[in-house]
C-alpha positions in Angstrom: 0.0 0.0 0.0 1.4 3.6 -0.7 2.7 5.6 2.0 0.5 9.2 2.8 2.2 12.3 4.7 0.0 14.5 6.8 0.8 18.1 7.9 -0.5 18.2 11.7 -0.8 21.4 13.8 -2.2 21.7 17.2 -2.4 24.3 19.7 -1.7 24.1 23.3 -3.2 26.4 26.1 -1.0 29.7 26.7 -0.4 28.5 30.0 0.3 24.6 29.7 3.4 24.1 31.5 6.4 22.8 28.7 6.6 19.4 30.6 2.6 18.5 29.5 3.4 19.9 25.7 5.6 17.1 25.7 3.5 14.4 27.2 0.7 15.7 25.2 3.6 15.0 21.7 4.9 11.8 23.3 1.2 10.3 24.0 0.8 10.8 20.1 4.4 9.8 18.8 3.5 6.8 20.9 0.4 6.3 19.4 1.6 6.8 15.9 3.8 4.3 16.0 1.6 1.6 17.6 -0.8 1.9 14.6 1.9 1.6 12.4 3.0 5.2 11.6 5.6 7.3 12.0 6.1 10.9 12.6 8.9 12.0 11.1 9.4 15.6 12.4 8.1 17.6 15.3 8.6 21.0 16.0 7.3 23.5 18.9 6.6 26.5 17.8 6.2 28.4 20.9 3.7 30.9 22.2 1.7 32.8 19.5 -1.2 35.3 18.8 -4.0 33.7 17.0 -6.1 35.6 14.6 -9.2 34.7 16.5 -10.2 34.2 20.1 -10.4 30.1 20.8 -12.1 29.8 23.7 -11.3 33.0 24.8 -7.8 33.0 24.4 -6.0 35.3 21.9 -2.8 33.4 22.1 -2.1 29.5 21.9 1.3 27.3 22.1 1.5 26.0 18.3 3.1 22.7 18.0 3.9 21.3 14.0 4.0 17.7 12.9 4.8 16.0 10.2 3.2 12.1 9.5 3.9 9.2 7.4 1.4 6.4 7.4 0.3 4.0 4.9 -3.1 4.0 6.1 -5.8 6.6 7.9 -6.4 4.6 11.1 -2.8 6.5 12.4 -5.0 10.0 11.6 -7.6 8.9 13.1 -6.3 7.7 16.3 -4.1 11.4 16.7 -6.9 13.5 16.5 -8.7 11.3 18.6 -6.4 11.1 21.2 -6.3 15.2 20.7 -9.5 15.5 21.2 -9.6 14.8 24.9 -6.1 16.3 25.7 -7.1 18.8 28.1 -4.3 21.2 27.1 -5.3 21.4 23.2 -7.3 24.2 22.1 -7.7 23.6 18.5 -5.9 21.0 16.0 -5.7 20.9 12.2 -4.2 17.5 9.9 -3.7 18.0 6.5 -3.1 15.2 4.0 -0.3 16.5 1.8 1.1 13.6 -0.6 -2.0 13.9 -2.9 -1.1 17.7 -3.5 2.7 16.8 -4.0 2.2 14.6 -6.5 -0.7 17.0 -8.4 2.4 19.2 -8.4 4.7 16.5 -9.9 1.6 15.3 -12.5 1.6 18.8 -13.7 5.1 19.6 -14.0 5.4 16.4 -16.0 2.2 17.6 -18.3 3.9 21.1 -18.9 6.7 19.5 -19.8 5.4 17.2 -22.3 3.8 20.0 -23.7 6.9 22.1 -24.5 8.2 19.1 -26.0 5.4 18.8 -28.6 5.4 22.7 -29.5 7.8 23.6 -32.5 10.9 25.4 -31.3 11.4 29.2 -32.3 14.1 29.4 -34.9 15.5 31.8 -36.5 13.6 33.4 -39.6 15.6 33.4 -43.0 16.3 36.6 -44.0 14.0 38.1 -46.1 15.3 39.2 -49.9 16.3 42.4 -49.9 13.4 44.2 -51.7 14.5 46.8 -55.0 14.9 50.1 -54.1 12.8 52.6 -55.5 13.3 54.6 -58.5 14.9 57.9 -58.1 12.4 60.8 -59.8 14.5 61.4 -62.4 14.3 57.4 -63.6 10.4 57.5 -62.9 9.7 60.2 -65.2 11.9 58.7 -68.4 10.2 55.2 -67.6 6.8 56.9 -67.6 7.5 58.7 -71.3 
């Protein structure tokens, strides 16, 4: 089965001590890999403004994931498990591998279309055209 990557983002209470921010990422690194994913990258943010009130908070503790599964059950279980975390406000998981290979499908269609078109060469020169007749030649031609 093919492998899916998922953009994860979650934010923590402004005042969540640093210690539960990390038992809050290693209760889900723990239960990524139990289902059979893996998250390959984790980083903490740190305290931010939010540009809306979240249970009337104007600032949150953003925490960035990234996640590599070959199934959704991994997904599932993460936001399950964020869902009754105490200390997070709001979370947001966003499959990215179909958009990376769109990108990579159209790139590849682009490029097969500048194959087909004909290349831009260089027009011949055109043949120098005659110069017109002085006045004196017009008028002995015209008598």
């Amino acid at each position: 089965m093919e492998e899916r990557q998922y953009d994860l983002i979650f934010i923590c209470r402004p005042d969540t001590p640093e210690p539960d921010i990390d038992k809050v990422i290693a209760t889900l690194e723990h239960a990524a890999t139990e289902k059979g994913g893996k998250i390959e990258k984790t980083e903490k943010w740190g305290r931010k403004r939010m540009a809306y009130r979240v249970q009337r908070l104007r600032e949150g503790f953003y925490v960035y994931m990234v996640v590599r599964s070959t199934h959704g059950e991994v997904v599932k279980e993460l936001e399950r498990r964020l869902k009754v975390a105490d200390a997070v406000m709001k979370y947001l998981t966003v499959r990215v591998d179909e958009e990376l290979k769109r990108q990579e499908k159209l790139k590849k269609h682009r490029e097969r279309r500048a194959a087909r078109r004909p290349r831009k060469t260089a027009a011949p020169a055109a043949p120098a055209a005659p110069a017109p007749a002085s006045g004196g030649e017009q008028a002995a031609a015209q008598s």
